[in-house]
N, C-alpha and C positions, 0 to 999 in steps of 0.2 A: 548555724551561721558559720559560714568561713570567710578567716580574716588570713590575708597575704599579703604581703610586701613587697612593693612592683619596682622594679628597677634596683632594688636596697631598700634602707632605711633610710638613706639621703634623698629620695625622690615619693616616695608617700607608701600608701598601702588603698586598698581595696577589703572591701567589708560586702559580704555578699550572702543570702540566704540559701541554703539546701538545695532549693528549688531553681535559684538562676544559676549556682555550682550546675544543676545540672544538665541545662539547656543552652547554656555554654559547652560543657562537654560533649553534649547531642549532637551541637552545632559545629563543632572543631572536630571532634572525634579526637581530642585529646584532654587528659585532666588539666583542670587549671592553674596546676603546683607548675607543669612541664611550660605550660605557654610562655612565651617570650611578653614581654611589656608591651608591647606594639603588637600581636595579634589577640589579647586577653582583653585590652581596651578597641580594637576595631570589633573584637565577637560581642563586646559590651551595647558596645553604637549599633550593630547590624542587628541585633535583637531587642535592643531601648529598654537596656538593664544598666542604670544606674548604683551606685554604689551607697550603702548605708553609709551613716555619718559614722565617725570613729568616736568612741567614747575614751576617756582618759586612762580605764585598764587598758584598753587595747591600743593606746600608745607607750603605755609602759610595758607592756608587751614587747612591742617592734625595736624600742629604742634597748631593751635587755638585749635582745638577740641582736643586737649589733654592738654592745660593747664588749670588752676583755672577755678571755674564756674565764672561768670560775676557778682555776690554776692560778691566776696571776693575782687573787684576792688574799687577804688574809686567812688565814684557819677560823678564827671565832666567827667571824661575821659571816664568812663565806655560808657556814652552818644554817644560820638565821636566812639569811638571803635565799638556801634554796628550799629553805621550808616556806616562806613568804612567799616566793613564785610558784610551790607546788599548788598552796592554799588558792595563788590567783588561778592556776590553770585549772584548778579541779571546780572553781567559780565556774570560769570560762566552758568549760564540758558543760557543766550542770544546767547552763543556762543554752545549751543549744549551740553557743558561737566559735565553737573546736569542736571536732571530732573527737572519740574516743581512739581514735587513729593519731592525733594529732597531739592530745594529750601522753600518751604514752609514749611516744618518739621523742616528745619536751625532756618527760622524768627518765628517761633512761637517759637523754643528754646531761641532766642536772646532778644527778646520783652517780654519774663516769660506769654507768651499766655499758 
């Protein structure tokens, strides 16, 4: 599964299977990281690919990656917090709804790799 965030985190996200990732990309001929909000939801409509529901990791997900960078946090907690997001991402991988692409661009964000 891949989960994105359309317009930001102020305006929602999209939750979508491997498989309509990639008849969207078929269908655009581009990945759906790049599409703009307005043609990711018209390739959605033009092929009648609906969006999974969002579970409550994957809005703590979207809502992480739009707060403060990990810089602007305490030293103790910061620690705990980006083992608690590793532990969620590596959930996230395990269970199909991130790539292993996806996961390793998070941890090298969170680790200042």
């Amino acid at each position: 599964m891949v989960l994105l965030a359309v317009g930001g985190a102020a305006y929602g996200a999209v939750k979508l299977t491997q498989q309509d990732t990639q008849r969207i990309e078929e269908h655009t001929g581009e990945s759906v990281e790049e599409l703009s909000e307005e043609d990711l939801i018209a390739a959605m409509e033009e092929l009648g690919i609906q969006s999974i529901e969002l579970t409550e990791d994957d809005q703590a997900i979207i809502a992480d990656e739009g707060s403060a960078s990990p810089a602007d946090a305490p030293a103790a907690p910061e620690e705990e917090s980006y083992l608690d997001e590793l532990e969620k991402l590596a959930a996230l991988r395990d269970q199909g709804i991130i790539t292993e692409e996806d996961y390793e661009a998070k941890k090298k964000q969170l680790l200042g790799l």
